[in-house]
Biopython code that builds the backbone (N, CA, C, O; Angstrom):
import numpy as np
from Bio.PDB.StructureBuilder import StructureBuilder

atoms = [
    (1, "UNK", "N", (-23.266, 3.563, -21.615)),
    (1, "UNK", "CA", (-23.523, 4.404, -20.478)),
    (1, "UNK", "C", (-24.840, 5.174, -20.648)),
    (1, "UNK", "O", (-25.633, 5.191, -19.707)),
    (2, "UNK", "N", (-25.084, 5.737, -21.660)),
    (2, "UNK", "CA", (-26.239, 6.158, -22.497)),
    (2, "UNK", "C", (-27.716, 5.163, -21.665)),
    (2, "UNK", "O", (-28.467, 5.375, -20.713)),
    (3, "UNK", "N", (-27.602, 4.479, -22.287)),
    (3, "UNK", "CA", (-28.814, 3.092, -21.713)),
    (3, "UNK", "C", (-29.278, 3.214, -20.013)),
    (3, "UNK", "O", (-30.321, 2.795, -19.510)),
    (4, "UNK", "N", (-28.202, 3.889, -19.373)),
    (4, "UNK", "CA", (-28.000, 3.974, -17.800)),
    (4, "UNK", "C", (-28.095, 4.967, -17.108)),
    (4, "UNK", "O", (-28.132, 5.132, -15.888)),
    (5, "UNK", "N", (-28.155, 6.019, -18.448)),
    (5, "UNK", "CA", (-28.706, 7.430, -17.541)),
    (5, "UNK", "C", (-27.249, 8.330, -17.022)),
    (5, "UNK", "O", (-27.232, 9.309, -16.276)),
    (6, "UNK", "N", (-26.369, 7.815, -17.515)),
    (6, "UNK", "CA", (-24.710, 8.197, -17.116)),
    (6, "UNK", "C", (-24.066, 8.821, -18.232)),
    (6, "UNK", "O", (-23.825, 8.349, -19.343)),
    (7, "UNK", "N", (-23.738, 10.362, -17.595)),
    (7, "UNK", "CA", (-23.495, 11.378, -18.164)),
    (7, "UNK", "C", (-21.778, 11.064, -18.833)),
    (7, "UNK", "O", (-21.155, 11.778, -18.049)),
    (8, "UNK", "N", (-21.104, 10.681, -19.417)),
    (8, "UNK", "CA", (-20.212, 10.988, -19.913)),
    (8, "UNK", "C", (-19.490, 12.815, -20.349)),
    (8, "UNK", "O", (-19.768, 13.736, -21.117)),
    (9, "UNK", "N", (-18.513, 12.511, -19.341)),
    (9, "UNK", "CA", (-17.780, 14.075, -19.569)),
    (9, "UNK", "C", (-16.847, 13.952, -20.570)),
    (9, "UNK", "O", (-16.927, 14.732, -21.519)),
    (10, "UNK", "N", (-15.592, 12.757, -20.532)),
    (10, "UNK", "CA", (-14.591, 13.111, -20.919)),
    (10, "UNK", "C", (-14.476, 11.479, -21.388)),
    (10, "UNK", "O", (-15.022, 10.541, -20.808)),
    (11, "UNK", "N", (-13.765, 11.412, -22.387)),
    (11, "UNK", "CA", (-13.221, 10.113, -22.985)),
    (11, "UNK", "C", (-11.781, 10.028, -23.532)),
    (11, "UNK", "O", (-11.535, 10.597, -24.596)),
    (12, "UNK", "N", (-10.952, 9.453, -22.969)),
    (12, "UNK", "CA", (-9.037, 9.233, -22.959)),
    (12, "UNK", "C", (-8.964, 8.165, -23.732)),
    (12, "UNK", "O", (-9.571, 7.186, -23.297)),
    (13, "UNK", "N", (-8.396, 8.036, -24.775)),
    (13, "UNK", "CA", (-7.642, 7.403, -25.688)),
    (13, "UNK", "C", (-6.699, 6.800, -24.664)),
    (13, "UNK", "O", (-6.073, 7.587, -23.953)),
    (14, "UNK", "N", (-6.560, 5.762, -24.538)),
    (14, "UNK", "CA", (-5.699, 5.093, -23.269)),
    (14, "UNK", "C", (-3.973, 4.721, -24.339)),
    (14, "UNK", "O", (-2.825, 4.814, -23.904)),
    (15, "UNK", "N", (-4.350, 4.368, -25.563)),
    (15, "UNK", "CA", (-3.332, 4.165, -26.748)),
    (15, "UNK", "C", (-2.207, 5.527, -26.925)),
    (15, "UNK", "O", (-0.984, 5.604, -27.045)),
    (16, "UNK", "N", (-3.428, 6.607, -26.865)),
    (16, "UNK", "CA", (-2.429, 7.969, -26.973)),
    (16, "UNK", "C", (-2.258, 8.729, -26.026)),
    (16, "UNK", "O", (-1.546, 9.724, -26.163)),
    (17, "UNK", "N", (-2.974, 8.386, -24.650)),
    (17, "UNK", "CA", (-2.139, 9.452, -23.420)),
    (17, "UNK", "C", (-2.462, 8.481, -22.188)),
    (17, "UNK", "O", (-3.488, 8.138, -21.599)),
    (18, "UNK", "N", (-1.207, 8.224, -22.090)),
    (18, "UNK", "CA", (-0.876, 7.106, -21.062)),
    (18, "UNK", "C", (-0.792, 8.170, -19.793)),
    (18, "UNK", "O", (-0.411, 9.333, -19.925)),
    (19, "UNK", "N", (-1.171, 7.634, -18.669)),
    (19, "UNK", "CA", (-1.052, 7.695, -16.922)),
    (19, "UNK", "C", (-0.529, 7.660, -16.327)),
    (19, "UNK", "O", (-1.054, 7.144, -15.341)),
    (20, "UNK", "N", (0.814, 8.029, -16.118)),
    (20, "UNK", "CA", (2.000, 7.048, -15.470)),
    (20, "UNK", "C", (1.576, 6.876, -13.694)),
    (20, "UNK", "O", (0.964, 7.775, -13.118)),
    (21, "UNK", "N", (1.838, 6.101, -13.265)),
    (21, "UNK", "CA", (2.258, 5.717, -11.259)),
    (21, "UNK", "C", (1.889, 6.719, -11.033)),
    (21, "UNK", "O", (0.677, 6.695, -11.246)),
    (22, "UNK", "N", (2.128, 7.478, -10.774)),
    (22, "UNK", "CA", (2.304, 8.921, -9.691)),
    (22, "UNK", "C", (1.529, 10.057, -10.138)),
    (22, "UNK", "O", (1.238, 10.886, -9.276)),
    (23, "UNK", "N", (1.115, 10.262, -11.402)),
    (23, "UNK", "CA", (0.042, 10.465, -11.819)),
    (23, "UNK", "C", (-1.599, 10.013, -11.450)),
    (23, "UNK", "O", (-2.519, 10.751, -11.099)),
    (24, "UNK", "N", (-1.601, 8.386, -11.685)),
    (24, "UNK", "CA", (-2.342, 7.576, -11.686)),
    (24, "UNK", "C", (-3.098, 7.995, -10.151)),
    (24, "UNK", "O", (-4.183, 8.560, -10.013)),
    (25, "UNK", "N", (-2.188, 7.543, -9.105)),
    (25, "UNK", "CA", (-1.822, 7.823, -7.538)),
    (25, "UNK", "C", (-2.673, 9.200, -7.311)),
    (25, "UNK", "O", (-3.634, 9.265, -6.545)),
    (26, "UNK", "N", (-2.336, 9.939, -7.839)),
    (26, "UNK", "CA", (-2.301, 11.215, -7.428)),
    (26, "UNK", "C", (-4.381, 11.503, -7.717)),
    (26, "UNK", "O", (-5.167, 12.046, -6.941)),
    (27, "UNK", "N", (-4.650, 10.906, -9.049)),
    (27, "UNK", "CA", (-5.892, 10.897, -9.468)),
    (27, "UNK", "C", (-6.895, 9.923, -8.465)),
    (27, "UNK", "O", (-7.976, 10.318, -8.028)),
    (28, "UNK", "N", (-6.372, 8.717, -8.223)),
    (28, "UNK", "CA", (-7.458, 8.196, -7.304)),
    (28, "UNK", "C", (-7.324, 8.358, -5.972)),
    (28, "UNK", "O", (-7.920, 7.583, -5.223)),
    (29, "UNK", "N", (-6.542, 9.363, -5.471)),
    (29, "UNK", "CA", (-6.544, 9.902, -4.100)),
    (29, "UNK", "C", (-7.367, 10.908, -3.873)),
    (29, "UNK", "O", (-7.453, 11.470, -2.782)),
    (30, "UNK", "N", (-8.293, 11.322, -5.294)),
    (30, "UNK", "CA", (-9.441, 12.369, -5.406)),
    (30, "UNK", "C", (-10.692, 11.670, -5.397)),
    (30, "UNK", "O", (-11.725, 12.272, -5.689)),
    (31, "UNK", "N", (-10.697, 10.584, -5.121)),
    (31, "UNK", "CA", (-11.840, 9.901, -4.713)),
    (31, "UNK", "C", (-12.307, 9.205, -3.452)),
    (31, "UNK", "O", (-11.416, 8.921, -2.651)),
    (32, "UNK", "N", (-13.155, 8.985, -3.237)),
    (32, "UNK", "CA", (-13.787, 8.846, -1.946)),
    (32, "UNK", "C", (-13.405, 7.149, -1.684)),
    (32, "UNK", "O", (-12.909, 6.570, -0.717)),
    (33, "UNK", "N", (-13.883, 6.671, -3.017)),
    (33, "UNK", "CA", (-14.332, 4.872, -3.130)),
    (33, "UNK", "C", (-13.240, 4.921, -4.399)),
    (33, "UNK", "O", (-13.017, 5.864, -5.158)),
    (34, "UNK", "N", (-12.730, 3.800, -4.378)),
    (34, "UNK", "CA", (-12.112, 3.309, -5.363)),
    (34, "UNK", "C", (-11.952, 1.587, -5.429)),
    (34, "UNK", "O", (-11.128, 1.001, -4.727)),
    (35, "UNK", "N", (-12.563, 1.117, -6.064)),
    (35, "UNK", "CA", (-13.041, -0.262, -6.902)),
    (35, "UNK", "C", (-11.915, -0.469, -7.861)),
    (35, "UNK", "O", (-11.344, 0.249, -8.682)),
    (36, "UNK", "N", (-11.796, -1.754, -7.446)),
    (36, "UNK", "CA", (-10.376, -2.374, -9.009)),
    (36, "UNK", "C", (-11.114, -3.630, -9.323)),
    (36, "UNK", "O", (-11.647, -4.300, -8.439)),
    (37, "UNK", "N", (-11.142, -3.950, -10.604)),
    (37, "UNK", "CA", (-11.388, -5.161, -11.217)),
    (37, "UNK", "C", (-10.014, -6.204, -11.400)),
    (37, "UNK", "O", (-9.504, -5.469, -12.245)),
    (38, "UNK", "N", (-9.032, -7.310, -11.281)),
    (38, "UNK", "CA", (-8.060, -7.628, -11.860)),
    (38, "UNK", "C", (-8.877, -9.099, -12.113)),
    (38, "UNK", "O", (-9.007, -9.933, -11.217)),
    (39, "UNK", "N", (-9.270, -9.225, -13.142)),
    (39, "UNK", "CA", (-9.949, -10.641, -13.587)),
    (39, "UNK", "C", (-11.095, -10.821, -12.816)),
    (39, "UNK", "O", (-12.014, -10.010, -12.706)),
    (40, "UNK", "N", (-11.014, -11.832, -12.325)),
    (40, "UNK", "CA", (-12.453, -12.445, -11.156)),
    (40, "UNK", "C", (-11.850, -11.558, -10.200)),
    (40, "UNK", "O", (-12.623, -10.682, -10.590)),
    (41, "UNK", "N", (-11.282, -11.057, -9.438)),
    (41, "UNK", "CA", (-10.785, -10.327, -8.190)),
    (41, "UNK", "C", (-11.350, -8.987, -8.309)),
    (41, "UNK", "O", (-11.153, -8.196, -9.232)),
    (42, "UNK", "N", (-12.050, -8.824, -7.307)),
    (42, "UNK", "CA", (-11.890, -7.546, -7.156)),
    (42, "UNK", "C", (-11.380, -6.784, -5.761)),
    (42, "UNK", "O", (-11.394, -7.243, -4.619)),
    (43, "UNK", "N", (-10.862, -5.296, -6.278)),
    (43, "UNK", "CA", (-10.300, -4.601, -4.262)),
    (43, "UNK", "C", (-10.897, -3.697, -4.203)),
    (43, "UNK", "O", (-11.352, -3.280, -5.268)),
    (44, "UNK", "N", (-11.136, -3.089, -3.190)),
    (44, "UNK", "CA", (-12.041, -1.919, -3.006)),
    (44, "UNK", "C", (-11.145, -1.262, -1.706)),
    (44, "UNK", "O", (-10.810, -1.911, -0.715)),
    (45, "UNK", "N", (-10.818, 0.266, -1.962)),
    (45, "UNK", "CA", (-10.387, 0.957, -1.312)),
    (45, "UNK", "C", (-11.267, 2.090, -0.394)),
    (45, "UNK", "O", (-12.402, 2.412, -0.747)),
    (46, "UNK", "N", (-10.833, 2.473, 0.427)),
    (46, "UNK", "CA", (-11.598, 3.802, 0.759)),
    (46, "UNK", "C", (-10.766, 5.034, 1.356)),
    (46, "UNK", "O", (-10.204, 4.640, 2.377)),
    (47, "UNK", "N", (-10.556, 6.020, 1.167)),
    (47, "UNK", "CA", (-9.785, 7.027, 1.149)),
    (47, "UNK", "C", (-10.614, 8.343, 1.332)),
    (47, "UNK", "O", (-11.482, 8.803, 0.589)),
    (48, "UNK", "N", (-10.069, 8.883, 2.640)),
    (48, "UNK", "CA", (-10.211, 10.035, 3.340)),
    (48, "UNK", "C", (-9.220, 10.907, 3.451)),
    (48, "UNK", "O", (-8.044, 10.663, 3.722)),
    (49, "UNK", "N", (-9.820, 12.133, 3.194)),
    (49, "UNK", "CA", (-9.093, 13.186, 3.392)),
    (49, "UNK", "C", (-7.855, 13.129, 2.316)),
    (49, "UNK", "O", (-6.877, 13.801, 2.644)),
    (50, "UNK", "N", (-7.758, 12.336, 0.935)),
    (50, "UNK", "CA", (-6.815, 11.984, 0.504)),
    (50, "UNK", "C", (-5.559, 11.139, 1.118)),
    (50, "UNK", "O", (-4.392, 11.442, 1.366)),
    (51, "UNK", "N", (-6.058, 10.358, 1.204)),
    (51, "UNK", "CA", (-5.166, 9.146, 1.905)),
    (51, "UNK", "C", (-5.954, 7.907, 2.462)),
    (51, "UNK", "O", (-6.916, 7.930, 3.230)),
    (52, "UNK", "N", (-5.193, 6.581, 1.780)),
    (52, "UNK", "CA", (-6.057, 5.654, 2.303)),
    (52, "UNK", "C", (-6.437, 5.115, 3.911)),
    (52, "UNK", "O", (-5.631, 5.029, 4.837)),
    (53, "UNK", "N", (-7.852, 4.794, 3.950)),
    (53, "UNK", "CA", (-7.719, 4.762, 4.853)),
    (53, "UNK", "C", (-8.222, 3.098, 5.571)),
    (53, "UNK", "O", (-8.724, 2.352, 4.730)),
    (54, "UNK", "N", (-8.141, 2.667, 6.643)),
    (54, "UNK", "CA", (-7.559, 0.866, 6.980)),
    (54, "UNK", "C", (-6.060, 0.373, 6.521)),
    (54, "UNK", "O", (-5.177, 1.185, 6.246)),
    (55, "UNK", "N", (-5.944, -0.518, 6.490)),
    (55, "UNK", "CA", (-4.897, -1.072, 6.295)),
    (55, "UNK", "C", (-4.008, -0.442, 4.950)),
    (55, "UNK", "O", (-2.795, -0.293, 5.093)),
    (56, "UNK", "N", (-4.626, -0.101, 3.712)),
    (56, "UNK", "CA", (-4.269, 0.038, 2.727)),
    (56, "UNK", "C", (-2.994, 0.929, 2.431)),
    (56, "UNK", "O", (-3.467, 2.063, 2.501)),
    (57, "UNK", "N", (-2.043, 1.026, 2.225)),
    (57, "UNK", "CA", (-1.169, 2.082, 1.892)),
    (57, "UNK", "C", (-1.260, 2.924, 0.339)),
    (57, "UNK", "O", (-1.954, 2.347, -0.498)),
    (58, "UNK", "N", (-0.810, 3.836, 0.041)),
    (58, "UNK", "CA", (-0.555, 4.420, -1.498)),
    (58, "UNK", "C", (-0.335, 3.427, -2.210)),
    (58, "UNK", "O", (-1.065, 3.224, -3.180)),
    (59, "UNK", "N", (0.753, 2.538, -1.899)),
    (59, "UNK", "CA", (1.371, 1.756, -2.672)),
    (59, "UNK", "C", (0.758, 0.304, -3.245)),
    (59, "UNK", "O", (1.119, -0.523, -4.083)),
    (60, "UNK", "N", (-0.251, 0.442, -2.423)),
    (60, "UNK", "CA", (-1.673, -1.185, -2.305)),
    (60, "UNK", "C", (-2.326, -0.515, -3.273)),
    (60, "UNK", "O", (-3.105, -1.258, -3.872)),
    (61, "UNK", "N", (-2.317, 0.812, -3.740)),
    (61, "UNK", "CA", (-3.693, 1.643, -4.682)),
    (61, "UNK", "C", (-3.055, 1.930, -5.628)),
    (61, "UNK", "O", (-3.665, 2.176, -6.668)),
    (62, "UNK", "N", (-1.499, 2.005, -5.600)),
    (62, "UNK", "CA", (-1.252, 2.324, -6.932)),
    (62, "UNK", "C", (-0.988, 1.088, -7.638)),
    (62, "UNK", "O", (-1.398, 1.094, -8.799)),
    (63, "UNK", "N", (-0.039, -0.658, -6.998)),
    (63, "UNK", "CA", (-0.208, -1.741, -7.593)),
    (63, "UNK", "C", (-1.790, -1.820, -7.902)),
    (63, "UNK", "O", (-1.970, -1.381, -9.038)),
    (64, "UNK", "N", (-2.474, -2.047, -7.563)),
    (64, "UNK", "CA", (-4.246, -2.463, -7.879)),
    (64, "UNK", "C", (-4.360, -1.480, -9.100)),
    (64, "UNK", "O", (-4.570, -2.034, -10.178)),
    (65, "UNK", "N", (-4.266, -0.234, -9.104)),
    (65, "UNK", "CA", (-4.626, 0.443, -10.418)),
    (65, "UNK", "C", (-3.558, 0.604, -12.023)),
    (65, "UNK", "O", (-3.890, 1.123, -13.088)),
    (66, "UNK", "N", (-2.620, 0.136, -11.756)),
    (66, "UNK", "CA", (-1.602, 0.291, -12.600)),
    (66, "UNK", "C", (-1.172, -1.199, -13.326)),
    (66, "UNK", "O", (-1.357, -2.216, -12.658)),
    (67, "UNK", "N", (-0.761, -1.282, -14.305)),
    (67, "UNK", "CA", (-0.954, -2.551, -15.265)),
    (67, "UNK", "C", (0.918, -2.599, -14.901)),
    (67, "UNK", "O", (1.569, -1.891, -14.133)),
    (68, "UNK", "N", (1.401, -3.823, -15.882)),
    (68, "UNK", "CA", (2.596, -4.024, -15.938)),
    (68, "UNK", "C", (4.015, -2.975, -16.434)),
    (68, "UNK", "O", (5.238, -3.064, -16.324)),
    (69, "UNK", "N", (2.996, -1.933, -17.049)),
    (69, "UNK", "CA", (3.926, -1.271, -17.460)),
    (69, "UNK", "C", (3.924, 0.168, -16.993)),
    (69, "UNK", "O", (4.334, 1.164, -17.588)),
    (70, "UNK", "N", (3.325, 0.050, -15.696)),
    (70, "UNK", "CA", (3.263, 1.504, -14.468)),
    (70, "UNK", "C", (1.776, 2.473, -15.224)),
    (70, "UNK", "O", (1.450, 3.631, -14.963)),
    (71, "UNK", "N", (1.395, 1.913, -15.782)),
    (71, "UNK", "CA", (0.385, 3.000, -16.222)),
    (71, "UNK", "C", (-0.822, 3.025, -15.471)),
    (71, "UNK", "O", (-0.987, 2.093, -14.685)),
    (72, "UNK", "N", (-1.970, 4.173, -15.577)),
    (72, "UNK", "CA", (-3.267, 3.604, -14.991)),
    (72, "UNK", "C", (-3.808, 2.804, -15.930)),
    (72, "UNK", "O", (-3.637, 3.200, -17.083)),
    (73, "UNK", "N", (-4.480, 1.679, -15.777)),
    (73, "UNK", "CA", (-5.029, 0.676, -16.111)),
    (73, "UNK", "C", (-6.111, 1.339, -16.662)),
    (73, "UNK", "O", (-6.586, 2.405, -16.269)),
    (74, "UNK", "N", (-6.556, 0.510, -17.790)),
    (74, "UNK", "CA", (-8.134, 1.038, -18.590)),
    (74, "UNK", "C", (-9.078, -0.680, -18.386)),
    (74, "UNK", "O", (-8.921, -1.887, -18.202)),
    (75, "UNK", "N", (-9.765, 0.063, -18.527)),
    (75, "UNK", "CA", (-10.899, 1.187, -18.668)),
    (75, "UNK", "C", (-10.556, 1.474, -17.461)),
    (75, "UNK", "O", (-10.078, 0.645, -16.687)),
    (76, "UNK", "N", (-10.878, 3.312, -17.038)),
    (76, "UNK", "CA", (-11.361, 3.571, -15.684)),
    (76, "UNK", "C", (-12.241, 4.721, -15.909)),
    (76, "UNK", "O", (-12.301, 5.502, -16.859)),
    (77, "UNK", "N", (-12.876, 4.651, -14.873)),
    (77, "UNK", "CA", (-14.524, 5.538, -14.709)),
    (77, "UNK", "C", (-14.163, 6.215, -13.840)),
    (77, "UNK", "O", (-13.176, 5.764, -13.260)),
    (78, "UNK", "N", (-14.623, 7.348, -13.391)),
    (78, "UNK", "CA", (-14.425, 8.203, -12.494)),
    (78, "UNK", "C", (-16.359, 8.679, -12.017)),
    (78, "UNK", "O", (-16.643, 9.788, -12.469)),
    (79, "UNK", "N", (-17.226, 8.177, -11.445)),
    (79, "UNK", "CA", (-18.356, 8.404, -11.589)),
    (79, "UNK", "C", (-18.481, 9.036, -9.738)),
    (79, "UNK", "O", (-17.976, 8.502, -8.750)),
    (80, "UNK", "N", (-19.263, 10.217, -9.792)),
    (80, "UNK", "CA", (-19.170, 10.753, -8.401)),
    (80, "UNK", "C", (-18.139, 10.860, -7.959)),
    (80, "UNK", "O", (-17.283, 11.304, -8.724)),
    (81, "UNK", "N", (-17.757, 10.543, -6.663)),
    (81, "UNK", "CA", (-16.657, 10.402, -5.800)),
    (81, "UNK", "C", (-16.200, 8.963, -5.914)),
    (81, "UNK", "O", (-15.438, 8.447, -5.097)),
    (82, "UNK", "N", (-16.671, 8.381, -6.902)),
    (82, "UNK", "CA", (-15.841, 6.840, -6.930)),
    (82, "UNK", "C", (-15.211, 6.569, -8.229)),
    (82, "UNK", "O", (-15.568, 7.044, -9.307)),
    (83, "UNK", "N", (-14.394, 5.888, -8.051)),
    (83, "UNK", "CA", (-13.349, 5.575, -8.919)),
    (83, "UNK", "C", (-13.531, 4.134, -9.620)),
    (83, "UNK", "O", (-13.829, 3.129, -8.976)),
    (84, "UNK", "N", (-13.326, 4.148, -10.951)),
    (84, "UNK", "CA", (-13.768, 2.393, -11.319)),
    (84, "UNK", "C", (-12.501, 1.888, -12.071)),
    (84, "UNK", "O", (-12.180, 2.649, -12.983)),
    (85, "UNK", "N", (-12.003, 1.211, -11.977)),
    (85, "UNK", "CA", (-10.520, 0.827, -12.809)),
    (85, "UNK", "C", (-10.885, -0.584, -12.855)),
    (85, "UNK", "O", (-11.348, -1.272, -11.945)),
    (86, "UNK", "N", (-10.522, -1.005, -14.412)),
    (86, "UNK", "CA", (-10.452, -2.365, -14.671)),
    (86, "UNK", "C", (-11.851, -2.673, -14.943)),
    (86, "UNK", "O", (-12.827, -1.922, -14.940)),
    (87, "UNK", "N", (-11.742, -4.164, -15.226)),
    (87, "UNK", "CA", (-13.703, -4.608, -15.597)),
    (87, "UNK", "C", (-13.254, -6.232, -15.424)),
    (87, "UNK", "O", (-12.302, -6.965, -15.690)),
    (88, "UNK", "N", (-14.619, -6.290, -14.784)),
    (88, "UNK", "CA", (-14.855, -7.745, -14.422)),
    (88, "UNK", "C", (-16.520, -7.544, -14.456)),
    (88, "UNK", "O", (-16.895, -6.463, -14.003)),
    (89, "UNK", "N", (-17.756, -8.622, -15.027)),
    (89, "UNK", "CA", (-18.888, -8.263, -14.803)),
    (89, "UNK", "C", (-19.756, -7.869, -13.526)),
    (89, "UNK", "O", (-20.697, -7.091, -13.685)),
    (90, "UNK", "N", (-19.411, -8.484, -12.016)),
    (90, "UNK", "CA", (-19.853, -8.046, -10.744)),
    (90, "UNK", "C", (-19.513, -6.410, -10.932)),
    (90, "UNK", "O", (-20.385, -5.565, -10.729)),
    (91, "UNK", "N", (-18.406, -6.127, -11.264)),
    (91, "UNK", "CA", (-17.939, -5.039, -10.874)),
    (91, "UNK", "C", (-19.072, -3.795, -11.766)),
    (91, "UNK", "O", (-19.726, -2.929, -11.185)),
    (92, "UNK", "N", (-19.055, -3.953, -12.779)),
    (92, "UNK", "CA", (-20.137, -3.057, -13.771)),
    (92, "UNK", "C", (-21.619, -3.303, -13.140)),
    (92, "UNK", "O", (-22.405, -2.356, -13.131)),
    (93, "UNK", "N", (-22.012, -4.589, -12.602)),
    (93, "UNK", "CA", (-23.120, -5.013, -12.525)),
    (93, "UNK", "C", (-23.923, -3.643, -11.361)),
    (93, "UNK", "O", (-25.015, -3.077, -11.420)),
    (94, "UNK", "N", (-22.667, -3.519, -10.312)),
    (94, "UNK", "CA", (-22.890, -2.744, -8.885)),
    (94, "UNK", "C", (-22.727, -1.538, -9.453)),
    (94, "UNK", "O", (-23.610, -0.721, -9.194)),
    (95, "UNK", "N", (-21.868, -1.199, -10.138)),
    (95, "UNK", "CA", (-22.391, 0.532, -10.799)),
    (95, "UNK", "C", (-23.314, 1.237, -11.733)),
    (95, "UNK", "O", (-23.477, 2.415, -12.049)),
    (96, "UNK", "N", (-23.968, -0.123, -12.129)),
    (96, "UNK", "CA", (-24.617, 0.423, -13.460)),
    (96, "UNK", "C", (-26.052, -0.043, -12.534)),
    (96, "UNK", "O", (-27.153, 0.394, -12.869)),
    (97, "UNK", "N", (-25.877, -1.043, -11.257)),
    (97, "UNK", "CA", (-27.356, -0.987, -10.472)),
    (97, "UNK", "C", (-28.346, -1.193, -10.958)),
    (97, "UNK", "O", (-29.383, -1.128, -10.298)),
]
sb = StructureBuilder()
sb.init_structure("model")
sb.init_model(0)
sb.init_chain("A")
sb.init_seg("    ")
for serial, (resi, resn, name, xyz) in enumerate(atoms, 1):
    if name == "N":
        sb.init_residue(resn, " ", resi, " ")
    sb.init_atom(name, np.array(xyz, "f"), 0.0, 1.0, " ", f" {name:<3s}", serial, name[0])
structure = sb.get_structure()
């Protein structure tokens, strides 16, 4: 991140403090943009006023960000008002610009 001019605030041990659902939920409803990586796939949300907004429900943002075992998914970035969960290379390619 260093190389990119990107300030690092905070760094989570994803091993020792897990995210649960509703947690998870609750964190990317504080963002404007929210981006998911799941392999080659990627989803992109957008959320106003805290709540998604188009088609998307809570429940479309919390499957996309949460792994098999309800947690938030790692890596995730929180950069500005956008949210980055998961990694696929397109996906880094468009934030790191």
């Amino acid at each position: 991140m260093e190389d990119h001019d990107i300030e690092v605030k905070a760094i989570i041990d994803a091993t020792k403090a897990t995210i649960g659902g509703d947690e998870a939920l609750a964190l990317a409803l504080q963002a404007s943009a929210i981006h998911v990586a799941k392999g080659k796939k990627r989803l992109d949300f957008t959320v106003r006023a805290g709540k998604p907004s188009g088609e998307a429900t809570q429940e479309d943002i919390r499957a996309a960000i949460t792994g098999p075992t309800g947690n938030l998914r790692a890596p995730t970035l929180f950069v500005g008002k956008s949210l980055y969960v998961g990694f696929n290379d397109e996906l880094y390619a468009d934030l790191l610009g």
